[in-house]
Backbone as a chain_set.jsonl record, in Angstrom:
{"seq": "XXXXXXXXXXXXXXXXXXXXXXXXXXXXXXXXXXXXXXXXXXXXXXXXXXXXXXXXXXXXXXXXXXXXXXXXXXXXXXXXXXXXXXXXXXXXXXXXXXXXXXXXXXXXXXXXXXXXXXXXXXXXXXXXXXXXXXXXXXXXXXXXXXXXXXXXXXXXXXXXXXXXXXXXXXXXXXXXXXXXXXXXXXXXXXXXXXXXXXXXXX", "coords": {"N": [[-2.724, -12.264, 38.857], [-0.886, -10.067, 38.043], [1.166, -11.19, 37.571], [0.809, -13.301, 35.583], [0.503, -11.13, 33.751], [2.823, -10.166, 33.254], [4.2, -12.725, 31.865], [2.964, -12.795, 29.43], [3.488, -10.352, 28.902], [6.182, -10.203, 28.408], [6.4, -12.916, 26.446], [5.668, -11.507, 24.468], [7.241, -10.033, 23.958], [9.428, -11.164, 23.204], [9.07, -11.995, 20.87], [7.229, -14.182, 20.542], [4.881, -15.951, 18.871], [1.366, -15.191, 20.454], [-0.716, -16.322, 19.521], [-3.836, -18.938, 18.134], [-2.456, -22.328, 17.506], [-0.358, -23.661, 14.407], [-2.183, -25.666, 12.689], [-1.231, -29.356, 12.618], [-1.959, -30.768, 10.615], [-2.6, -29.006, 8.025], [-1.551, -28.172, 4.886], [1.65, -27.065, 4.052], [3.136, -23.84, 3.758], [4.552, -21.744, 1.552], [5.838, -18.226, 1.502], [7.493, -16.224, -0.186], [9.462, -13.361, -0.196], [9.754, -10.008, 0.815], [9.917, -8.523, 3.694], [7.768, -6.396, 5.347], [6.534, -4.949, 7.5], [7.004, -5.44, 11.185], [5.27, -6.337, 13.737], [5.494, -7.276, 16.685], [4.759, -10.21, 17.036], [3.458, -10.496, 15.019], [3.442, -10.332, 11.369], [4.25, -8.419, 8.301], [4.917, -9.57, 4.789], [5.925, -8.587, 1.878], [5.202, -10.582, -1.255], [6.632, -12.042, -3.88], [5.436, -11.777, -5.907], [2.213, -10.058, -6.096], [-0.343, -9.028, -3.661], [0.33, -7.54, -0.277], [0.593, -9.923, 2.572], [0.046, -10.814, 6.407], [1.584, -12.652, 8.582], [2.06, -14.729, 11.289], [4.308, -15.399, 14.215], [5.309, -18.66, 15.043], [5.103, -20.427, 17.726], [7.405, -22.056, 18.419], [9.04, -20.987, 16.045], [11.213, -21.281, 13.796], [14.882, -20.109, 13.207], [16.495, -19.207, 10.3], [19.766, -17.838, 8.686], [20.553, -16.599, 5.199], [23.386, -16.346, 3.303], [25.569, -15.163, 0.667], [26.898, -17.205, -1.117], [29.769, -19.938, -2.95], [30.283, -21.656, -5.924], [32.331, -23.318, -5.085], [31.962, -23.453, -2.144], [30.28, -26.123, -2.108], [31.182, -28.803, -1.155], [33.084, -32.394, -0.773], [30.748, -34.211, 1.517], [29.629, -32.195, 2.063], [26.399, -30.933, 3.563], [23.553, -30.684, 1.863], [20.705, -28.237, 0.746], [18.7, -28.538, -2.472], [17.244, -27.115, -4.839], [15.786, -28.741, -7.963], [15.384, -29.449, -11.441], [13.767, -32.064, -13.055], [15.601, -33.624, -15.448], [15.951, -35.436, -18.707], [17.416, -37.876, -18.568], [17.46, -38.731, -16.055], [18.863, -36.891, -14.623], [19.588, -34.813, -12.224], [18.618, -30.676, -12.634], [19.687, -28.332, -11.41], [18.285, -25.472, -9.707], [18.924, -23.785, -7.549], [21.289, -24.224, -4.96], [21.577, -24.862, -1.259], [23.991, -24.367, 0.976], [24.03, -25.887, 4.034], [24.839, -25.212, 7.501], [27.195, -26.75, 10.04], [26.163, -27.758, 12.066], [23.103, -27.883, 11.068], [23.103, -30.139, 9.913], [21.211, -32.751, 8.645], [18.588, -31.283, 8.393], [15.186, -30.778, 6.531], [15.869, -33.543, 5.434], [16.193, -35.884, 1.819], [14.203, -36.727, -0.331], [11.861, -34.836, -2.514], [8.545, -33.301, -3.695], [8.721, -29.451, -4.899], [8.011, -25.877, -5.03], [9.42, -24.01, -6.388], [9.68, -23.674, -9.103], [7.526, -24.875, -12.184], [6.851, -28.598, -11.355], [9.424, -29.057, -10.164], [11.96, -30.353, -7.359], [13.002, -30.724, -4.238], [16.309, -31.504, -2.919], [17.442, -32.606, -0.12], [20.659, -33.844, 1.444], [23.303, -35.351, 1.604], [26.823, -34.727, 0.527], [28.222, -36.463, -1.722], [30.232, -37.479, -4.377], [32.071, -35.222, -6.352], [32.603, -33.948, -9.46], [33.253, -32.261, -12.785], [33.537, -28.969, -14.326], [32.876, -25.931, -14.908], [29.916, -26.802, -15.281], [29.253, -28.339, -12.342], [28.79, -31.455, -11.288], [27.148, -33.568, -9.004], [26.555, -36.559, -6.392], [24.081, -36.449, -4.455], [23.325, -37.863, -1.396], [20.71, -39.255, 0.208], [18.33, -40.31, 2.837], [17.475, -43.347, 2.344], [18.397, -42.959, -0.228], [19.168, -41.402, -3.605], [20.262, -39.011, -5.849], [21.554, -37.538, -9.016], [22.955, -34.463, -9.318], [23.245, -31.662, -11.477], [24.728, -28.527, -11.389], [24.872, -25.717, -12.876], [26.795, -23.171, -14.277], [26.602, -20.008, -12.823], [23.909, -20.876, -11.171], [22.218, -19.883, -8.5], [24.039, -20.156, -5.1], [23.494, -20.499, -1.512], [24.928, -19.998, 1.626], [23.574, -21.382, 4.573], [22.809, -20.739, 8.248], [21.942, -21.129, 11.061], [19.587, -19.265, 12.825], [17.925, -16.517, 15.244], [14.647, -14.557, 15.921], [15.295, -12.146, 16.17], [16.717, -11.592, 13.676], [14.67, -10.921, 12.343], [13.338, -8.573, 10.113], [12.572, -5.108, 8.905], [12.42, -4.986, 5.296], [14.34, -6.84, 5.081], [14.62, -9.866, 2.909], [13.031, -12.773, 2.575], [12.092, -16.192, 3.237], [8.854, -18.074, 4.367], [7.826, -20.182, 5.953], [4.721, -21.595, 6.394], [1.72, -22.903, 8.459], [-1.816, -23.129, 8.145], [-3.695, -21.896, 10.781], [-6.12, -22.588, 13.369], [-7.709, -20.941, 12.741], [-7.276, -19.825, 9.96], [-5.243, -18.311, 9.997], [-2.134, -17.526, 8.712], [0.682, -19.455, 9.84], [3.97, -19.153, 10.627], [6.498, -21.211, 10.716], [9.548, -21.992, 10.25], [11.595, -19.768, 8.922], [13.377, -18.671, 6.858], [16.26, -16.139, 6.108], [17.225, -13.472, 4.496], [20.565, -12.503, 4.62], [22.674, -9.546, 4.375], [22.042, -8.548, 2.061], [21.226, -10.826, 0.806], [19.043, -12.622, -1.332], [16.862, -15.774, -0.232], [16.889, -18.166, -2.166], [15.618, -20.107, -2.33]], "CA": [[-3.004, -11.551, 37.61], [-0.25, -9.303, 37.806], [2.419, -11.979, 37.318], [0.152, -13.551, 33.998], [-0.084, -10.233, 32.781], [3.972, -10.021, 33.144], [4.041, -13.793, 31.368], [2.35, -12.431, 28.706], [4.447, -8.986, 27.679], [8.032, -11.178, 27.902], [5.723, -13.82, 25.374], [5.576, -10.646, 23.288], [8.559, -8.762, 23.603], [10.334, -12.071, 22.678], [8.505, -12.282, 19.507], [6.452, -15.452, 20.305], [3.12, -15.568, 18.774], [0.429, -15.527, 21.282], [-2.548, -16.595, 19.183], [-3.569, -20.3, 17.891], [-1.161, -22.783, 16.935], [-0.836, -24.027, 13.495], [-2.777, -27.103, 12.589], [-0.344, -29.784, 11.956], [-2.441, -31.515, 9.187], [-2.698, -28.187, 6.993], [-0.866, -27.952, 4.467], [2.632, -26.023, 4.227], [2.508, -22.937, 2.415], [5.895, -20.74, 1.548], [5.797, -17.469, 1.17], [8.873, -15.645, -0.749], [9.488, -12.173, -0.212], [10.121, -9.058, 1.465], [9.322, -8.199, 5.282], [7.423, -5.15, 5.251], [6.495, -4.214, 8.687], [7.225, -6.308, 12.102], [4.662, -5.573, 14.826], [5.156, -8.172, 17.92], [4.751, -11.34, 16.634], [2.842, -10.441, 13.427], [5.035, -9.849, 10.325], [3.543, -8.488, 6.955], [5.763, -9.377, 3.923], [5.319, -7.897, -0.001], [5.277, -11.253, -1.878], [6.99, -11.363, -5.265], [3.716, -11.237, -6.91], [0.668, -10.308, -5.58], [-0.863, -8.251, -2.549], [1.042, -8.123, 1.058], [0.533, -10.94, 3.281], [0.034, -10.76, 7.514], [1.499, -13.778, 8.982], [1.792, -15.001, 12.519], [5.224, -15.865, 14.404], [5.18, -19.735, 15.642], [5.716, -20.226, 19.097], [8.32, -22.799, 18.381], [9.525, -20.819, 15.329], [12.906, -21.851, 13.369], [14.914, -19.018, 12.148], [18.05, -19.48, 9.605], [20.136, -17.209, 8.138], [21.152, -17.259, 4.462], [24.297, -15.054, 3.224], [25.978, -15.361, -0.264], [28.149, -18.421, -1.476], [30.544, -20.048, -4.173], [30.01, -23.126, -5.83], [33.523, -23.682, -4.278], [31.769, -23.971, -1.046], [29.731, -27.162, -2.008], [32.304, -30.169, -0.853], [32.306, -33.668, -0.909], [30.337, -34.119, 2.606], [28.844, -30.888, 2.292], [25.343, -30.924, 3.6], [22.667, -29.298, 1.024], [19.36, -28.372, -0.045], [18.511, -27.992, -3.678], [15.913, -27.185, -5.826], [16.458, -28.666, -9.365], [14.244, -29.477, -12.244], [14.181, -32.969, -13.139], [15.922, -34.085, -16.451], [15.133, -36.458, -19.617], [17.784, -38.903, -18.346], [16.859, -38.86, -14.413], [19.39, -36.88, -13.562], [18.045, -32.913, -12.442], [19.577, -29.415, -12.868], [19.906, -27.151, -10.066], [17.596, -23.837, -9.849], [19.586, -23.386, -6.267], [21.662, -24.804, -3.873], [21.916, -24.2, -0.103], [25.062, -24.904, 1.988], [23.94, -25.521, 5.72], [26.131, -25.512, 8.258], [26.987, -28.471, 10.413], [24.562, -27.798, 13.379], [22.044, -28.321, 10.79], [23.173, -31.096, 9.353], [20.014, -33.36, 8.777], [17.522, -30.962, 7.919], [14.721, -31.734, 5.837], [16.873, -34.947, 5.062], [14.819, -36.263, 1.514], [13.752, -36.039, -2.049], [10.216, -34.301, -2.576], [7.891, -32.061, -4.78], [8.746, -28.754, -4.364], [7.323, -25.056, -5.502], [9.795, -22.778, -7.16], [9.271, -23.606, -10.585], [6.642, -26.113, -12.281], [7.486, -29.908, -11.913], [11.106, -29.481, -9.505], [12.018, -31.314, -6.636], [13.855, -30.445, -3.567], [16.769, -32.641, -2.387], [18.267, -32.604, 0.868], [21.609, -34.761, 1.633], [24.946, -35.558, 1.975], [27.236, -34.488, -1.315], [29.332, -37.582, -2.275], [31.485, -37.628, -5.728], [31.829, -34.257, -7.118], [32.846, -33.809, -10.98], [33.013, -31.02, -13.861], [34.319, -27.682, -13.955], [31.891, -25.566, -14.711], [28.886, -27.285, -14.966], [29.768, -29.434, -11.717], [27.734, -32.526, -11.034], [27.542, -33.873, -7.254], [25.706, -37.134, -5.893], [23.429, -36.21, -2.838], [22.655, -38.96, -0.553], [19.5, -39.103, 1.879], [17.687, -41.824, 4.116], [16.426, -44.048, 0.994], [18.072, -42.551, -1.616], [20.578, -40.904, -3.8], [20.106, -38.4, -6.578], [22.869, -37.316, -9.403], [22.193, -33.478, -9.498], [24.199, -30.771, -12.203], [24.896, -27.227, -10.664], [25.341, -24.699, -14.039], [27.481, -21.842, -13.938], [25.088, -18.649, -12.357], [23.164, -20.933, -10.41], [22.68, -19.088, -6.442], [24.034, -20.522, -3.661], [23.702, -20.005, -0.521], [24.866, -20.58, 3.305], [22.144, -21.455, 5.527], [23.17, -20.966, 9.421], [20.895, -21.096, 12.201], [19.759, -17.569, 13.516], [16.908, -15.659, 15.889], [13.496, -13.897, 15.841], [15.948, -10.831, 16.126], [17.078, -11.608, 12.598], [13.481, -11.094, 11.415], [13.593, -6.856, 10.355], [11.663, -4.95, 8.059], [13.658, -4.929, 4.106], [14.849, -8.279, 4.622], [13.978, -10.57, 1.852], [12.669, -13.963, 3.426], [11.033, -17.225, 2.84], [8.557, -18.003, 5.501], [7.361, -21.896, 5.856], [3.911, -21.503, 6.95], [0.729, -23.368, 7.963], [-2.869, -22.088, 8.655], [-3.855, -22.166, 12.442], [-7.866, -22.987, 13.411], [-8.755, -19.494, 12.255], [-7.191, -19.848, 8.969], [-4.4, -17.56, 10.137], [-0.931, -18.179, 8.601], [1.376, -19.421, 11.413], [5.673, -19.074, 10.353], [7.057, -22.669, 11.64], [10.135, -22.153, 9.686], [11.822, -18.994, 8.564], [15.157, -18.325, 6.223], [15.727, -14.8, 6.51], [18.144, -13.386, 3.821], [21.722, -10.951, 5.139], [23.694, -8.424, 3.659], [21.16, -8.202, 1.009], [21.151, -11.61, 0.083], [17.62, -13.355, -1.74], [17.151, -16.509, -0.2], [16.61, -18.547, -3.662], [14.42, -22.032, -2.411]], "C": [[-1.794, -10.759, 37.153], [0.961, -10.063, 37.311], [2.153, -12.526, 35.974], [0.706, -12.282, 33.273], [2.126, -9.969, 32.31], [4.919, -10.953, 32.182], [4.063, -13.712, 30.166], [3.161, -11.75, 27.981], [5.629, -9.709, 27.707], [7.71, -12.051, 26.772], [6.359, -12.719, 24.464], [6.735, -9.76, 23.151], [9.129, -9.921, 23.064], [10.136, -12.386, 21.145], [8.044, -13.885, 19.341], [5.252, -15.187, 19.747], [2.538, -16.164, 20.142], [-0.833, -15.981, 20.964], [-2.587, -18.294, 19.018], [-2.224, -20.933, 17.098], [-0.938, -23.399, 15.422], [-1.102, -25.229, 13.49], [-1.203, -28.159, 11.863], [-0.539, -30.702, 10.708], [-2.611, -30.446, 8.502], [-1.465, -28.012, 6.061], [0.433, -26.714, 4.398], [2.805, -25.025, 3.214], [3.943, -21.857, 2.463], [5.936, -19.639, 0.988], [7.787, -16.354, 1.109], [8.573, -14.221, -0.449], [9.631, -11.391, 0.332], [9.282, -8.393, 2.465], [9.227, -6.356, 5.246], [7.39, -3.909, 6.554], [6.943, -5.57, 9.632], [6.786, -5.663, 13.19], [4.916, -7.043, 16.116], [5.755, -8.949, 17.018], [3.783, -11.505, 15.127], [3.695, -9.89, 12.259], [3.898, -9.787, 8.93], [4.961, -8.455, 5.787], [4.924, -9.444, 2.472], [5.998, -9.335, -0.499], [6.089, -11.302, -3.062], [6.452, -11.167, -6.349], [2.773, -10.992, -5.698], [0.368, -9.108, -4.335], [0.397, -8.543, -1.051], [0.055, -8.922, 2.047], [0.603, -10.991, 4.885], [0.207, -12.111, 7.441], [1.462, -13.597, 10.689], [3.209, -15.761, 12.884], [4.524, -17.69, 15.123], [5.436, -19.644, 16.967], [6.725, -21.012, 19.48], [9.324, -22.4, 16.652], [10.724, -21.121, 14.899], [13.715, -20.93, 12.99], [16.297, -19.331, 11.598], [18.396, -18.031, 8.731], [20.643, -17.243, 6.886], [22.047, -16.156, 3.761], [24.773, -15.914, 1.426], [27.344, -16.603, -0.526], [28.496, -18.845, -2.461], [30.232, -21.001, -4.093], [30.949, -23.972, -5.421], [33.308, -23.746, -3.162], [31.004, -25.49, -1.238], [31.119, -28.299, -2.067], [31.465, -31.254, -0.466], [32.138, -33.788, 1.15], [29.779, -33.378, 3.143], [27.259, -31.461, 2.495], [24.36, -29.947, 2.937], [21.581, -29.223, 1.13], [19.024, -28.329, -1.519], [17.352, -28.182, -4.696], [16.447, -27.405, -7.016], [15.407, -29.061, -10.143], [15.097, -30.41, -12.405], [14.092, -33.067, -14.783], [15.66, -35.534, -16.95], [16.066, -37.89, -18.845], [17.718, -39.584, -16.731], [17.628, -38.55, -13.682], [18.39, -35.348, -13.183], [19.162, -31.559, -11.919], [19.424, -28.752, -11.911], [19.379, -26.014, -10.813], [18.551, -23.317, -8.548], [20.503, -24.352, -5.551], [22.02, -24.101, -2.788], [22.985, -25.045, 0.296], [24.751, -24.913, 3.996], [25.158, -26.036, 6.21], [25.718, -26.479, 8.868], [26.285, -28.57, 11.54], [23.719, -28.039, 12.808], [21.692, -29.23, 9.46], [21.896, -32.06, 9.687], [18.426, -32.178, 8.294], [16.704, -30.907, 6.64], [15.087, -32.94, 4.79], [15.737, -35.755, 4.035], [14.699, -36.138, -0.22], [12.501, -35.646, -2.309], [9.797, -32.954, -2.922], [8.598, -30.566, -3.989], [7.883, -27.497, -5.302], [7.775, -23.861, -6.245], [9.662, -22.658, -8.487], [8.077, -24.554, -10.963], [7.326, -27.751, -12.662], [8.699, -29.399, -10.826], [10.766, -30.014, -8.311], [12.63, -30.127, -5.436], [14.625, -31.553, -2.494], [17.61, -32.252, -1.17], [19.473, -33.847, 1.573], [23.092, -34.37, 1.777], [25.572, -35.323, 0.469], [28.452, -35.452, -0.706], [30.473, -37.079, -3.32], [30.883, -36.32, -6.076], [32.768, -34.63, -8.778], [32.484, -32.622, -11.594], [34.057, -29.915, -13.042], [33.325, -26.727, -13.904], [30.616, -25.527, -14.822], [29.4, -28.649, -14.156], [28.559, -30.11, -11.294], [28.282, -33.053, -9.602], [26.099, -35.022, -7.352], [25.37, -36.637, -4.923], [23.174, -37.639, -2.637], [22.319, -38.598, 0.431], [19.043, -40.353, 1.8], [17.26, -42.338, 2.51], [16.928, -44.005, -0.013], [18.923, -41.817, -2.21], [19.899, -40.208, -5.108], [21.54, -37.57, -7.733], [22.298, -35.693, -9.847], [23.69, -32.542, -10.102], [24.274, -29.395, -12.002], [25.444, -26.546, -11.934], [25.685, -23.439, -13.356], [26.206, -20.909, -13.831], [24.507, -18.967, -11.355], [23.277, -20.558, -8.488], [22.607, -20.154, -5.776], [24.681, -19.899, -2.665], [24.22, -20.597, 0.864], [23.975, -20.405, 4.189], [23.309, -21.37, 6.917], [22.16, -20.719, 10.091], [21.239, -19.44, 12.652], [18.622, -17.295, 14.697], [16.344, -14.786, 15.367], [14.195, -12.189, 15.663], [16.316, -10.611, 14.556], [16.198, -11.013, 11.573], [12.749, -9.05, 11.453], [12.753, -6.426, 8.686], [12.811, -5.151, 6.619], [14.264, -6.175, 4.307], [14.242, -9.466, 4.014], [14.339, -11.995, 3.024], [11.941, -15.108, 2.252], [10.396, -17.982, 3.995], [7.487, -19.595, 5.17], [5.673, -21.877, 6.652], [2.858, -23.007, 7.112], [-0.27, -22.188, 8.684], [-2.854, -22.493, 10.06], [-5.544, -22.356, 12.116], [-8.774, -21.961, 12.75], [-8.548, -19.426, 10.578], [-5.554, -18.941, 9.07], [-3.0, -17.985, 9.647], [0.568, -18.594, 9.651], [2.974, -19.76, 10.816], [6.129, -20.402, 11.401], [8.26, -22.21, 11.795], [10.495, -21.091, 9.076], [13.4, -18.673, 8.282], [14.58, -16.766, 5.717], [17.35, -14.259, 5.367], [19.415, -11.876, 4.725], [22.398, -10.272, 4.264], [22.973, -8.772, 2.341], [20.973, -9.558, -0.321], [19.266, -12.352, -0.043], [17.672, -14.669, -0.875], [16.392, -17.243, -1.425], [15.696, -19.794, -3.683], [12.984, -21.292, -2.09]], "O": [[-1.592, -10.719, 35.94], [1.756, -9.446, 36.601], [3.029, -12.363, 35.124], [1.342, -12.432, 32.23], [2.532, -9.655, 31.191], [5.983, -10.543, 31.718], [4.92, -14.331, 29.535], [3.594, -12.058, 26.871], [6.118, -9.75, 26.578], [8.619, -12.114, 25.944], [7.381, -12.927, 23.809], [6.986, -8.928, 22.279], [9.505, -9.556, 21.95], [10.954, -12.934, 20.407], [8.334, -14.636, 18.411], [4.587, -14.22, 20.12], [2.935, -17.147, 20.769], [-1.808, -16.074, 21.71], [-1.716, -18.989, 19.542], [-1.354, -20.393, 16.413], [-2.067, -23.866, 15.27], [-0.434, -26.006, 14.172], [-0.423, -27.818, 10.975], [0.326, -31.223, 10.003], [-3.207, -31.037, 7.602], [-0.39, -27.702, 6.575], [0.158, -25.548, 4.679], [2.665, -25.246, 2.011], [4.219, -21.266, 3.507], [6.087, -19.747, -0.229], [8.679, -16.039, 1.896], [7.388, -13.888, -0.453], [9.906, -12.06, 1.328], [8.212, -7.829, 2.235], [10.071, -5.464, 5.168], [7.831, -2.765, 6.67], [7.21, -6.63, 9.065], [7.386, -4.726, 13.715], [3.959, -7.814, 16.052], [6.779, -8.739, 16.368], [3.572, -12.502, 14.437], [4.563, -9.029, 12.405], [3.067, -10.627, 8.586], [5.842, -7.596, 5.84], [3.892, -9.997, 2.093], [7.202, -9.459, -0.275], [6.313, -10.126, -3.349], [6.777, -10.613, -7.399], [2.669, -11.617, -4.643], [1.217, -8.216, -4.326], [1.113, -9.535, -0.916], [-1.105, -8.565, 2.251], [1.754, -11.41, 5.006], [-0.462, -12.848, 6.718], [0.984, -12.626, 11.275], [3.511, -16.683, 12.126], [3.392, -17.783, 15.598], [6.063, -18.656, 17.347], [7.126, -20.932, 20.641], [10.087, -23.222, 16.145], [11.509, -21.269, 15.836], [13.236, -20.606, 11.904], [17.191, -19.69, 12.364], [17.54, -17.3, 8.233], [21.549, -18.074, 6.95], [21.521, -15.053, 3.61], [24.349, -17.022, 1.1], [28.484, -16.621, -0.061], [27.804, -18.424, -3.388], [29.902, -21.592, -3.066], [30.723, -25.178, -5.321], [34.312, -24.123, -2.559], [31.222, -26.165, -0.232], [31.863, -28.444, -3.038], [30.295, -31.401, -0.113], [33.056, -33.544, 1.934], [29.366, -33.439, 4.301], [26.848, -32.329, 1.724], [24.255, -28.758, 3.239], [21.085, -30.2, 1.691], [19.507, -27.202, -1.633], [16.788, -29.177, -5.151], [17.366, -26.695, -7.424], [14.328, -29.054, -9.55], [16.316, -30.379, -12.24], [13.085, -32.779, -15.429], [15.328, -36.506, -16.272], [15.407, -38.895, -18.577], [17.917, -40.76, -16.429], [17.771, -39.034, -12.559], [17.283, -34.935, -13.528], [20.111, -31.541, -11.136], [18.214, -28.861, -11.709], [19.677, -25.602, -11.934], [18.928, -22.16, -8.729], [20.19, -25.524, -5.761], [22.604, -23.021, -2.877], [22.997, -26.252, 0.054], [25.17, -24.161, 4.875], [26.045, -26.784, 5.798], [24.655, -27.088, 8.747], [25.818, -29.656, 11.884], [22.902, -28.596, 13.542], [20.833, -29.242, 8.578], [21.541, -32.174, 10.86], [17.356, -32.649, 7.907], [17.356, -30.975, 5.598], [14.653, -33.141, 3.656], [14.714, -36.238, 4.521], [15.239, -35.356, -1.003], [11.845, -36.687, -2.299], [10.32, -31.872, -2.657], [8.926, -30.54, -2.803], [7.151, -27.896, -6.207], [7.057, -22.953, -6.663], [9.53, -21.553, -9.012], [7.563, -25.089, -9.981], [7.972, -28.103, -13.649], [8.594, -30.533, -11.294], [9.587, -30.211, -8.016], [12.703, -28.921, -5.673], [14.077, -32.225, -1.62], [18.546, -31.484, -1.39], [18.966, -34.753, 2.234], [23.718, -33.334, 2.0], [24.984, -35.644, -0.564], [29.231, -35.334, 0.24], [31.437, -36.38, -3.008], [29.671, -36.112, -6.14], [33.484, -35.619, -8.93], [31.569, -31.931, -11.146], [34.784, -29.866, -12.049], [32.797, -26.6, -12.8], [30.003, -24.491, -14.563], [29.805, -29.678, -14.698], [27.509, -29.543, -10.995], [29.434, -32.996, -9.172], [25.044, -34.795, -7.945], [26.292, -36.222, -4.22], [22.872, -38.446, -3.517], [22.879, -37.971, 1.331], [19.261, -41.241, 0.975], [16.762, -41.579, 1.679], [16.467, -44.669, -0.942], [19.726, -41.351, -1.401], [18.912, -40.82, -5.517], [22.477, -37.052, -7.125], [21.337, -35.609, -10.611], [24.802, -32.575, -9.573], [23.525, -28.927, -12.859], [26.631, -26.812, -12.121], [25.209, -22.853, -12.383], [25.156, -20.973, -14.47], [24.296, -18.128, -10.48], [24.088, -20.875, -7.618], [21.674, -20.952, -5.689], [25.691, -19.198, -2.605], [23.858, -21.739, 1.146], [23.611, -19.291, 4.565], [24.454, -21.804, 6.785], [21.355, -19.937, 9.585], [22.246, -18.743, 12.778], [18.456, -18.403, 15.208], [16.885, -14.09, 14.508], [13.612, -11.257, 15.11], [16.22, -9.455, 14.143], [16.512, -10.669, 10.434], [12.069, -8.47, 12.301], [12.476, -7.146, 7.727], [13.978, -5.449, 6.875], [14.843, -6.537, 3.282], [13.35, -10.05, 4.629], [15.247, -12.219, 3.824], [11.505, -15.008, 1.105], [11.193, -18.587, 4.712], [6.659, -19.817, 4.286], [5.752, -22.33, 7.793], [2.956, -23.969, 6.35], [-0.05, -21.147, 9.304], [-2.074, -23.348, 10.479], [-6.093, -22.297, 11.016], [-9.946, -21.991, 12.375], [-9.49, -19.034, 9.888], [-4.795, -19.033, 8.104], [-2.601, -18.972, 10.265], [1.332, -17.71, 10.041], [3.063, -20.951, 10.519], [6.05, -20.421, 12.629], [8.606, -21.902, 12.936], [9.646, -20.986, 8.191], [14.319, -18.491, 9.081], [13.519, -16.309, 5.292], [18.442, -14.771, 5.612], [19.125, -10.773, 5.188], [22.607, -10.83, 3.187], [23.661, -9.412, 1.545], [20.752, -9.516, -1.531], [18.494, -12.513, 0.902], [18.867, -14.846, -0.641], [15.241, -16.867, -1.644], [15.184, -20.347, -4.656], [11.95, -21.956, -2.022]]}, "num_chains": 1, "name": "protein.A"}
């Protein structure tokens, strides 16, 4: 008992959740916004609308860091993410782009719906041919598929790097990848955690 019970508080000092796990058929649910309190493994963040939110750390949680960047960091071979709204001729405008670094090269590798505005996408790939000056245009290429996407002067980007549960502090603006667990509980898979007072913008 005494060795469980020892099992247990390292679970929780580490900031694992200890409750259910999230269902992996529930849908994924992303919550934007600012980390209010941080008790254990429970985290309440103030939304950017609406009431505050109790989630639940994963026990295989992800955590990334995202800091401020130039559109002079997106290069050809640069690995991105980007949310863009899709245009009349099929190409689509950038609301964001992320710059990950190259440890996390491949992640969500893809083209598919996304939720920051109504109608945009989010593309993850490889940046091919760049062009323009300041409205610069860049091919992405992912598994299947290639997209011609236009980055307008203003639009935020950021550098994604891989981080830790340590990263995750009250006042830091987040976006937290959730699903429900058996109880309904929201369970954090996936967490970009913004630094030096940066938004993260997907």
């Amino acid at each position: 008992m005494k060795s469980l019970t020892l099992v247990l508080s390292g679970l929780a000092l580490s900031g694992i959740a200890l409750g259910l796990p999230a269902r992996a058929d529930s849908p994924v649910v992303r919550i934007r916004g600012t980390i209010e309190a941080v008790d254990g493994a429970s985290i309440t963040i103030k939304p950017r609308l609406g009431a505050s939110v109790q989630i639940k750390l994963g026990e295989t949680v992800r955590v990334a860091t995202a800091n401020a960047a130039k559109i002079s960091d997106i290069q050809p071979d640069s690995y991105i993410g980007t949310a863009a709204t899709p245009q009349p001729d099929g190409t689509l405008k950038a609301l964001e782009v992320a710059v990950f670094a190259p440890s996390m090269r491949g992640t969500g590798d893809g083209h598919y719906p996304w939720d920051l505005e109504k109608e945009n996408t989010m593309t993850n790939g490889a940046v091919g041919a760049l062009s323009g000056t300041g409205d610069r245009t860049i091919r992405v290429t992912y598994k299947g598929g290639e997209k011609t996407i236009t980055v307008p002067e203003g639009v935020p980007v950021v550098a994604l790097a891989p981080g830790d549960v340590g990263k995750i502090k009250p006042g830091a603006r987040v976006v937290a990848f959730t699903r429900a667990d058996a109880g309904g509980v929201a369970v954090a898979e996936r967490m970009v955690v913004g630094e030096n007072g940066t938004v993260p913008p997907m």
